[in-house]
Phi, psi and omega in degrees: 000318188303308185325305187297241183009291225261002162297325170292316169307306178316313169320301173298320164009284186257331158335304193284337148323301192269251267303293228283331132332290182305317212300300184314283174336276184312353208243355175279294180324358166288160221244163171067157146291108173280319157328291191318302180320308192297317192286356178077189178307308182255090185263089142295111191353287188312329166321267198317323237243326196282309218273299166337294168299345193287331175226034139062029181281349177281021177267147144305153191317301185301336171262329156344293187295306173348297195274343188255036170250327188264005180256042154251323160302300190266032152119263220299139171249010183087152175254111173301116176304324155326300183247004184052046202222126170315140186301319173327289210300314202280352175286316180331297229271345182257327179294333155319314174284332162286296206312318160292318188309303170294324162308289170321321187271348164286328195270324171285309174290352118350281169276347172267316205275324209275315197282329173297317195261039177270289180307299100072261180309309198287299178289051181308135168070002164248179219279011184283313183276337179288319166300005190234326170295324162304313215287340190294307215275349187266343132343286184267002184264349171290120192286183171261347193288308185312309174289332144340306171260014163286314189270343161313294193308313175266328173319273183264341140322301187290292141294296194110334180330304198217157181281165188303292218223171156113180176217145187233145159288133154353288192271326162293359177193080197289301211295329187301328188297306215273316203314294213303345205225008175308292220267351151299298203290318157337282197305315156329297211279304174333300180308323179304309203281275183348304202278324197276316202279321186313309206287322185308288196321301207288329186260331179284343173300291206277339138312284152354330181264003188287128171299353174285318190290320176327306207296316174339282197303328177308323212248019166071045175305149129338108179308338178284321275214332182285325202268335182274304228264298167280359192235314151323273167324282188313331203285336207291344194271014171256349185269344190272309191296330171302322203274343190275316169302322193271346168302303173292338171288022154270318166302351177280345168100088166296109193319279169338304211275313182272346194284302195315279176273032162044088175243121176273077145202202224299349143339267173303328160320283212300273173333329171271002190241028171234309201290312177280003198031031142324062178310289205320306186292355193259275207342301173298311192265272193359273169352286193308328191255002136274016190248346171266006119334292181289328188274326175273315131340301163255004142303352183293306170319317193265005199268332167330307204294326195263353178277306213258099164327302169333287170323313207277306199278338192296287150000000000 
């Protein structure tokens, strides 16, 4: 098992390389001068020159990535050119705030998604799979900025229920923090629950069809017992692969979704650090939400090793 873990590392190894190439690359290739941004209205020549040497942007390319792939091994990511703040420290403070958002938005899409495409499946071509299906396709065809700002107007404009907008950290205040991050993690979660009951259904189908489960029901098993305990369980490693990419598209940061209800993370950073020709921060969180890509892949991987027997002895 261990053998298996440290191969899959070996593996990111270099994914995180060529990622850190392009990123590096691609991003010299944006239109505008973050020097210009910096000096403001009055760019004085001598300025602009100084502000160049300062952060070594007159170096060629190759030694630019160079010096910044090896202070990225010891930690450093550079100072945002914007706030004049190490990039660590702005990650600190906004990845705490995607990592719950996307948990709570995995837990809605879960309890909405997983159980719809159960029934789904078990009540296959009746008005049950036809309701779950509608409700999956109006799931993902509703955008999100719009049901966001559906639910501001009546949730809180209307009702009162929950606040528009704003984020309270967790550990100073746990209940304001949930209240404040319900009706984003909702909006969020709903498009996740559509995407999760299609795959279910879709994986639960083709387990149900299976001979093993006939023998089941032959030897006169519980239908729950057929469908949670045997039927399920197999279905689960295409769900596992599912929940791991889209937890990594949420740590990559829902743009729209945090702009909508003023979330201060990674969404939003990223964007003011493109808009602002911020490299170091488009570097830094890039980095980061691939390295939370690979960590979530591979859990996907060991949870494959402990689902799936087969697997376990192949090991």
């Amino acid at each position: 098992m261990y053998t298996y873990i440290a191969k899959r590392l070996l593996v990111a190894i270099p994914t995180l390389l060529i990622i850190s190439v392009f990123v590096f690359s691609l991003q010299k290739l944006l239109p505008g001068d973050p020097i210009l941004a910096m000096a403001g209205e009055e760019r004085d020549p001598q300025v602009l020159e100084f502000l160049r040497e300062k952060y070594r942007l007159n170096d060629p390319v190759p030694y630019q990535y160079v010096r910044w792939l090896g202070a990225a091994l010891q930690g450093d990511l550079g100072i945002s050119l914007r706030t004049n703040q190490p990039v660590l420290q702005l990650i600190g403070e906004k990845l705490p705030v995607t990592i719950q958002l996307a948990i709570m938005s995995m837990i809605f899409a879960f309890v909405i998604g997983v159980p719809m495409g159960i029934l789904a499946a078990v009540k296959k071509n009746t008005m049950i799979d036809y309701l779950a299906n509608i409700i999956a396709l109006t799931g993902l065809s509703i955008p999100n900025f719009w049901l966001g700002i559906m639910l501001i107007l009546l949730v809180s404009v209307n009702l009162g229920w929950l606040p528009a907008s704003g984020y309270e950290p967790f550990f100073s205040s746990p209940l304001r923090s949930l209240e404040t991050m319900l009706m984003p993690s909702f909006v969020l979660g709903n498009a996740l629950a559509a995407t999760l009951m299609r795959h279910t259904r879709s994986a639960m189908l083709s387990v149900l069809s299976a001979d093993y489960i006939r023998t089941a029901r032959a030897k006169g098993l519980p239908e729950s017992t057929v469908v949670l305990e045997h039927s399920f369980r197999n279905a689960m490693l295409p769900i596992v692969t599912l929940t791991a990419l889209l937890f990594g598209e949420l740590l990559a940061g829902a743009v729209l979704t945090e702009q909508i209800f003023t979330i201060p993370g990674f969404g939003k950073l990223i964007v003011d650090a493109v808009f602002n020709r911020d490299y170091a921060v488009v570097q830094g969180v890039v980095i980061c939400t691939a390295i939370g890509f690979i960590l979530m892949n591979l859990l996907a991987d060991i949870l494959y090793v402990l689902l799936n027997p087969r697997m376990r002895a192949a090991l």
